[in-house]
C-alpha positions in Angstrom: 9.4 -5.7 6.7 11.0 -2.3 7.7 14.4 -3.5 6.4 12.2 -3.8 3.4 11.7 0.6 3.4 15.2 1.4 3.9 16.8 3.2 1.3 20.5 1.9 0.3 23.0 4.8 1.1 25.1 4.0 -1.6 22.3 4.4 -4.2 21.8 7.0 -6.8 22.0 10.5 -5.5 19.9 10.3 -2.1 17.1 8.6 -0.6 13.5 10.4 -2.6 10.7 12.3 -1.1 8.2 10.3 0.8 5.6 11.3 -1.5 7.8 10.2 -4.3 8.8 6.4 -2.4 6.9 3.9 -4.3 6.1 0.9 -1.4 3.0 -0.6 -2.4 4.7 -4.0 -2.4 5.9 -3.4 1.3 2.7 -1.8 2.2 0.8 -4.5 0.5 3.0 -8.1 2.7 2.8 -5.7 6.0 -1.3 -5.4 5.5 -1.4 -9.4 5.1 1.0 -9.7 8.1 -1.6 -7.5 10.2 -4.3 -9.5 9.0 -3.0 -12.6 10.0 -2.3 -11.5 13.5 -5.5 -11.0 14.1 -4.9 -6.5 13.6 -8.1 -5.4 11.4 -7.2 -1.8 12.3 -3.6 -1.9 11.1 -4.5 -3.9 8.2 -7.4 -1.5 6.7 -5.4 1.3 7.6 -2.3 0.0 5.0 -4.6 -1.0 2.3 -6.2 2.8 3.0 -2.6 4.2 2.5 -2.3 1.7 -1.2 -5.6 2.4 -1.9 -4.3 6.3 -1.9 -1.6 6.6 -3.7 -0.9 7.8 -7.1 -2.2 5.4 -9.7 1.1 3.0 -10.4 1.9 2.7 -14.1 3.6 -1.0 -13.0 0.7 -3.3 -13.6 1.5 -5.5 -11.1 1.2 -2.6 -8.2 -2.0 -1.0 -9.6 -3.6 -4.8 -9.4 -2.7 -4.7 -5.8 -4.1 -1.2 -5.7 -7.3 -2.6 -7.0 -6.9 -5.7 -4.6 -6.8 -3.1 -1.5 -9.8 -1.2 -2.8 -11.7 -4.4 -3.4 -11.0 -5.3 0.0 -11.8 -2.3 1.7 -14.8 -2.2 -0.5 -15.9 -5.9 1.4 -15.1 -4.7 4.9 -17.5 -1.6 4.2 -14.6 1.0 4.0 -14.4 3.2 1.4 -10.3 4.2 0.4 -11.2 7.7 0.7 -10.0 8.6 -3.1 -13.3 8.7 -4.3 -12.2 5.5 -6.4 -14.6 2.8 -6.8 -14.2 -0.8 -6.4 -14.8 -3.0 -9.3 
């Protein structure tokens, strides 16, 4: 999974921001991997960090946006950016 997050030095003109690195995908497999081995804490604190980010305009990452909220939502946890869960 951390492979996953490193940025190809060959690749444009440098690695972005942080804040600007889009990794809801890779945040999104290494929540299910916490789950799975039995790590509620590591897991609800990824799908905290999706839950947070900036509203993706790629469908496919603001469903798994909406998946994290709606899971945090069902543990009791609330994402902490005042979004609600459908």
């Amino acid at each position: 999974m951390e492979e996953s997050r490193a940025w190809p030095s060959q690749l444009g003109v440098g690695e972005p921001y942080p804040d600007e690195k889009n990794e809801i995908l890779a945040d999104w497999l290494a929540a299910y991997l916490q789950k799975k081995i039995g790590n509620s804490t590591g897991e609800t604190n990824l799908l905290q960090q999706i839950s947070q980010r900036k509203q993706s305009k790629n469908r496919y990452e603001s469903l798994l946006q909406q998946a994290a909220i709606q899971q945090l939502a069902n543990k009791g946890v609330t994402g902490g950016c005042g979004k609600a869960a459908p």
